[in-house]
C-alpha positions as CSV (number, residue, x, y, z in Angstrom):
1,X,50.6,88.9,96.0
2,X,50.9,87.5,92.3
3,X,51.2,91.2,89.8
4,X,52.0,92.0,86.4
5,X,52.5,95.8,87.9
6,X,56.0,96.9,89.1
7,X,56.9,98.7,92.0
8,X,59.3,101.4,92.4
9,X,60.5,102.4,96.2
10,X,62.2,105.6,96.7
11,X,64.3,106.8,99.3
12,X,63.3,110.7,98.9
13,X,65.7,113.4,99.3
14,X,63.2,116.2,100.9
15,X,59.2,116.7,101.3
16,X,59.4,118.2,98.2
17,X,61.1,115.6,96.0
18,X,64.6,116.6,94.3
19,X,64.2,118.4,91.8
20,X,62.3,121.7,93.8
21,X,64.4,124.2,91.6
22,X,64.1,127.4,91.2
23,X,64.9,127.9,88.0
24,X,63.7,125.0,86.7
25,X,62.4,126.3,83.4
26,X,65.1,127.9,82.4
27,X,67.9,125.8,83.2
28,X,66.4,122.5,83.4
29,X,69.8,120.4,81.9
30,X,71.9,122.6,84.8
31,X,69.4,121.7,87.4
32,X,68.2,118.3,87.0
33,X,70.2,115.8,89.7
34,X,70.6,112.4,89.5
35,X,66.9,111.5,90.8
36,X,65.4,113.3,87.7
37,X,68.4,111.6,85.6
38,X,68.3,108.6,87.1
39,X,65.0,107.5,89.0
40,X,62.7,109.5,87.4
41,X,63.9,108.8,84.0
42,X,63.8,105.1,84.7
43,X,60.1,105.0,85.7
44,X,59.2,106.7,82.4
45,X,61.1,103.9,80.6
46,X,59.4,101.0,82.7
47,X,55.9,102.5,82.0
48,X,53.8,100.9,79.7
49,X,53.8,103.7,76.6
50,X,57.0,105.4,77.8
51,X,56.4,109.1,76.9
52,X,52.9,108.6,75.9
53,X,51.8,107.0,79.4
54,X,49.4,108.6,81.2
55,X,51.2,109.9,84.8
56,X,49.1,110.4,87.8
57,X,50.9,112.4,90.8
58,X,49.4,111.7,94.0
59,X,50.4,114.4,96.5
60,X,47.9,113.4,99.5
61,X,51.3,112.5,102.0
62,X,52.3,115.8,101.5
63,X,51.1,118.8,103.1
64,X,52.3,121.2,100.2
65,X,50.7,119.6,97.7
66,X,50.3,122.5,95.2
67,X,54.1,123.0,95.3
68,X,55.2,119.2,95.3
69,X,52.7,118.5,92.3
70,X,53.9,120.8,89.5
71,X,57.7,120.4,90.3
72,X,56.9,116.5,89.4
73,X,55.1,117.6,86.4
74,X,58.0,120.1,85.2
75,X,60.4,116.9,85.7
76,X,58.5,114.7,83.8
77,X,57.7,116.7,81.1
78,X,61.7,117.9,80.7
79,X,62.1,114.0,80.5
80,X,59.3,113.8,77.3
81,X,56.4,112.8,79.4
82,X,53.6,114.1,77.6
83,X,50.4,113.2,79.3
84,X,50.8,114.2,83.3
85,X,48.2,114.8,85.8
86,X,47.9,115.4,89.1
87,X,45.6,114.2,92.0
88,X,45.1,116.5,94.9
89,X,43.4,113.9,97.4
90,X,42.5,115.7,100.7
91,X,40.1,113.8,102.4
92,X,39.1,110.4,102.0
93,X,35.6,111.4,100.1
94,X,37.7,112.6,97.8
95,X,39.3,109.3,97.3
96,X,35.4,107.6,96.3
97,X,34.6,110.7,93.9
98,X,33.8,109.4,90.2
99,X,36.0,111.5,88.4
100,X,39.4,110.5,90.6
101,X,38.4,107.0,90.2
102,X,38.1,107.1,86.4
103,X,41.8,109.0,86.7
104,X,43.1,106.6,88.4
105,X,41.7,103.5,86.3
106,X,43.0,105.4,83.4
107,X,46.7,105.5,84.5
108,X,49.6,103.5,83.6
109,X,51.9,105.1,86.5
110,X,50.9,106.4,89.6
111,X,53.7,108.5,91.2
112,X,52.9,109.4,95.3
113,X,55.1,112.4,96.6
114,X,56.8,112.3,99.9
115,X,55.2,113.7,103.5
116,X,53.6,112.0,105.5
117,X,52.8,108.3,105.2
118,X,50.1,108.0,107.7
119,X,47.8,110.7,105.7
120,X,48.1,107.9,103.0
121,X,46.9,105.2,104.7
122,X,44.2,107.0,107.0
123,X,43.0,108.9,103.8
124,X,43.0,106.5,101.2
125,X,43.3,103.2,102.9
126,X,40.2,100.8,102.4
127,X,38.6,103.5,100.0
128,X,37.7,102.7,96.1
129,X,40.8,104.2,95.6
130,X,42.5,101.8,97.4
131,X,40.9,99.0,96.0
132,X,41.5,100.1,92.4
133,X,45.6,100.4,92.9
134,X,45.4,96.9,94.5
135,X,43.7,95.9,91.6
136,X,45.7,97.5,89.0
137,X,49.3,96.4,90.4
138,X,47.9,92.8,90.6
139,X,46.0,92.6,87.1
140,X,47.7,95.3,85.0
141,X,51.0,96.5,83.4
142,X,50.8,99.4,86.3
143,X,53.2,100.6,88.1
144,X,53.5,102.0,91.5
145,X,56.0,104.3,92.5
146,X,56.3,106.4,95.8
147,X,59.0,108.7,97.3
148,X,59.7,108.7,100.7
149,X,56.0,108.5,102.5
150,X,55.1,107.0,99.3
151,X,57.4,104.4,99.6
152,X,57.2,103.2,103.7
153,X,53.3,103.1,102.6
154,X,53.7,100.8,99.9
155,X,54.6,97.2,102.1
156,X,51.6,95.5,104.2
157,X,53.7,97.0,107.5
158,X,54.0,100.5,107.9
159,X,56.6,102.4,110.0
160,X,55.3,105.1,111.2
161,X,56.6,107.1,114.0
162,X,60.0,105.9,115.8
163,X,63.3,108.6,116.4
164,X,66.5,107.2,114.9
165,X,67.8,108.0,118.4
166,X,65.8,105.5,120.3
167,X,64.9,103.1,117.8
168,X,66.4,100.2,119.7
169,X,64.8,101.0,122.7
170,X,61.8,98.5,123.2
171,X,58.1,100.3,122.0
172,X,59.6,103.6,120.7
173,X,59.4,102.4,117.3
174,X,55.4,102.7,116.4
175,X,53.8,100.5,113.1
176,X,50.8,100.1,111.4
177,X,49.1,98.8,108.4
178,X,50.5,100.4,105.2
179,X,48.5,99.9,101.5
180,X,49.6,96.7,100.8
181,X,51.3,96.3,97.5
182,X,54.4,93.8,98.8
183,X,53.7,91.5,101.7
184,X,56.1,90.3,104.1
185,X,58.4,93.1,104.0
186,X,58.8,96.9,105.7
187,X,60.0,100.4,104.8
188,X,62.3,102.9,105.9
189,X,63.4,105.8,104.0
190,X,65.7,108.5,104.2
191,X,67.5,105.7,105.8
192,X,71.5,106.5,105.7
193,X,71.3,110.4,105.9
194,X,68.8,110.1,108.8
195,X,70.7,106.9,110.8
196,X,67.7,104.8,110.7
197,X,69.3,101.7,111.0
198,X,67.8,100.6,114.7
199,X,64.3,101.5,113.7
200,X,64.5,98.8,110.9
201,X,66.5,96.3,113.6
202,X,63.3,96.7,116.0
203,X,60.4,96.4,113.2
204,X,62.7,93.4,112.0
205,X,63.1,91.5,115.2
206,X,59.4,92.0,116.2
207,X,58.7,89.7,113.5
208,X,61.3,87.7,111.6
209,X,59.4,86.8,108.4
210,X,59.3,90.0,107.7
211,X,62.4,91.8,105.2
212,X,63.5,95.4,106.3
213,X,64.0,97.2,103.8
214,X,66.5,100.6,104.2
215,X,66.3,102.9,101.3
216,X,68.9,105.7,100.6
217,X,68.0,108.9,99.5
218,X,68.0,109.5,95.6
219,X,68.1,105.7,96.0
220,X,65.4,102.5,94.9
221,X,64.6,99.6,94.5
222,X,62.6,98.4,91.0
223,X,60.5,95.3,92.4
224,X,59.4,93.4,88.7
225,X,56.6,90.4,88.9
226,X,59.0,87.9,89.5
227,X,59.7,89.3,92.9
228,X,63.0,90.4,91.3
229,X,64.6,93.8,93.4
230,X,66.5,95.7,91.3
231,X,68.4,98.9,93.2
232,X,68.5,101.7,91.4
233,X,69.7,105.7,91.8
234,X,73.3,106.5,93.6
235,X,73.2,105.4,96.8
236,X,72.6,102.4,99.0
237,X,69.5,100.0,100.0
238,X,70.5,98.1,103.4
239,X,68.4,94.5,103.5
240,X,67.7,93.3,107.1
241,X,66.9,89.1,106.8
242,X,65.9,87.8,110.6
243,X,65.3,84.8,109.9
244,X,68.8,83.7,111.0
245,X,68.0,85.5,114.9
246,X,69.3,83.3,117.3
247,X,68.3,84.9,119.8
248,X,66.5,87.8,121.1
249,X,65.7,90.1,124.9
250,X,63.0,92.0,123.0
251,X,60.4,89.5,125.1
252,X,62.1,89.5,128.5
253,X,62.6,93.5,128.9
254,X,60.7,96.6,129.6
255,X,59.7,99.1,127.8
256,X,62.3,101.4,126.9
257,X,65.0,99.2,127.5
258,X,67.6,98.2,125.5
259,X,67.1,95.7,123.1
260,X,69.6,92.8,121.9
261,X,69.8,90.6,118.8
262,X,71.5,87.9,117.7
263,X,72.8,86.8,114.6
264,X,71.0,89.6,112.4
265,X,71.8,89.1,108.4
266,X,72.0,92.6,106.9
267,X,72.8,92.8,102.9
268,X,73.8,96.3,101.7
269,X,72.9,96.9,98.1
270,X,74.0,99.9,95.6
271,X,73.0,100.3,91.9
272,X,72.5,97.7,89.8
273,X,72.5,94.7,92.3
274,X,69.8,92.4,92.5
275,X,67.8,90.2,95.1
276,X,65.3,87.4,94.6
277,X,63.0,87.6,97.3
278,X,61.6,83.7,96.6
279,X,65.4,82.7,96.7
280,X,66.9,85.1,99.4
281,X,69.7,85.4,97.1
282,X,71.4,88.7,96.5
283,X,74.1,89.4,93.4
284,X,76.2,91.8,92.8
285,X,76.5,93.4,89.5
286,X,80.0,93.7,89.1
287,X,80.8,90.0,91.0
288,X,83.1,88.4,88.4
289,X,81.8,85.0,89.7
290,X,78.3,84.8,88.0
């Protein structure tokens, strides 16, 4: 998809984002953690009028929405946001009313909260909604960022259900359609803490064209226009390239059997790399030989 928006994948940390803090308010400097330091900070300095940009949380993934929503609104606003609202979308009517549409048109950052990524798709998939973020992320200087569920949601293929446990037994790992905004790749987060690893080997060697893409928690990637990944946060973002396979059982086995690969590529990125995704070609950032 050709964009002038930019789109910012987050690993997540838990259902409520990182910075669920108590005492937020009155020790905001003690509490903050690298995500609110770090990611956060960055996606107000990417937007389009910094501090003045209008901020739009979407909390539909989550099913504690009016917790999840105000912590993301304390954050921001430590940070010098100063124009931060937030969309509690419930139902897919919702997602067609008027007033969320003219929200949503008006925004110049769209943040959606961690949860559950198939209540994003089955709520706001194919809606205006939908069609307006497309829009925006291809025609504007808009950016996209989700945690966690917001995050596996963002690529054209969705991971949806799949135990770490299993994941390289053949079927256990279960995808769908996700919203669209970066084609030929999928999503994992949570993906160290949580051993995710296999589930990203299986979506991978299902289809080859196809990047995985592991994300860390308090970890990111920054995807520009130029198809440019940036990683961002403290962590790591594993790459998974299988377009080298040699070889493959996934075709000759049952289900629930083991599954064999091949020749698999896997990059493993940490803050500041980069990787061109027309060019396959991932740097370093502190390589002495570029």
């Amino acid at each position: 998809m050709d964009r002038k928006g930019k789109l910012i994948i987050i690993g997540g940390a838990v259902d409520k984002g990182s910075f669920a803090e108590t005492e937020l308010d009155k020790n905001a400097a003690q509490n903050l953690n690298f995500f609110e330091e770090g990611i956060l900070k960055r996606i107000l300095d990417e937007s389009k009028h910094k501090e003045q940009s209008r901020f739009e949380i979407i909390t539909t993934a989550s099913r504690i929405p009016f917790e999840i929503g105000p912590e993301y609104v304390k954050a921001l606003a430590y940070l010098g946001a100063k124009n931060v609202g937030i969309l509690y979308i419930e139902k897919r009517e919702e997602a067609m009313e008027e007033a969320t549409l003219e929200r949503l048109q008006a925004a110049d950052v769209a943040i959606f909260t961690g949860g559950d990524q198939l209540r994003l798709t089955s709520i706001l998939g194919g809606t205006p909604f939908h069609d307006i973020l497309l829009e925006k992320y291809k025609t504007e200087e808009f950016i996209y960022a989700g945690t966690s569920a917001g995050a596996a949601a963002a690529s054209n293929s969705m991971i949806y259900q799949g135990s770490s446990s299993e994941a390289l037994l053949k079927g256990e790992v279960k995808i769908t359609s996700g919203l669209g905004l970066i084609d030929d790749a999928i999503i994992d987060t949570h993906f160290v803490k949580r051993g995710r690893i296999g589930r990203l080997f299986q979506a991978v060697v299902s289809n080859p064209k196809t990047l995985g893409i592991g994300l860390g928690e308090d970890t990111g990637l920054l995807i520009t226009s130029n198809s440019m990944m940036e990683a961002i946060g403290s962590g790591l973002v594993i790459l998974v390239d299988g377009r080298q396979i040699k070889d493959t059982n996934l075709t000759d086995i049952e289900m629930e059997q083991p599954i064999s690969i091949n020749n698999l590529v896997v990059h493993v990125m940490s803050k500041g790399d980069t990787y061109d995704l027309h060019t396959s070609e991932m740097r370093i950032h502190t390589s002495t030989t570029h």
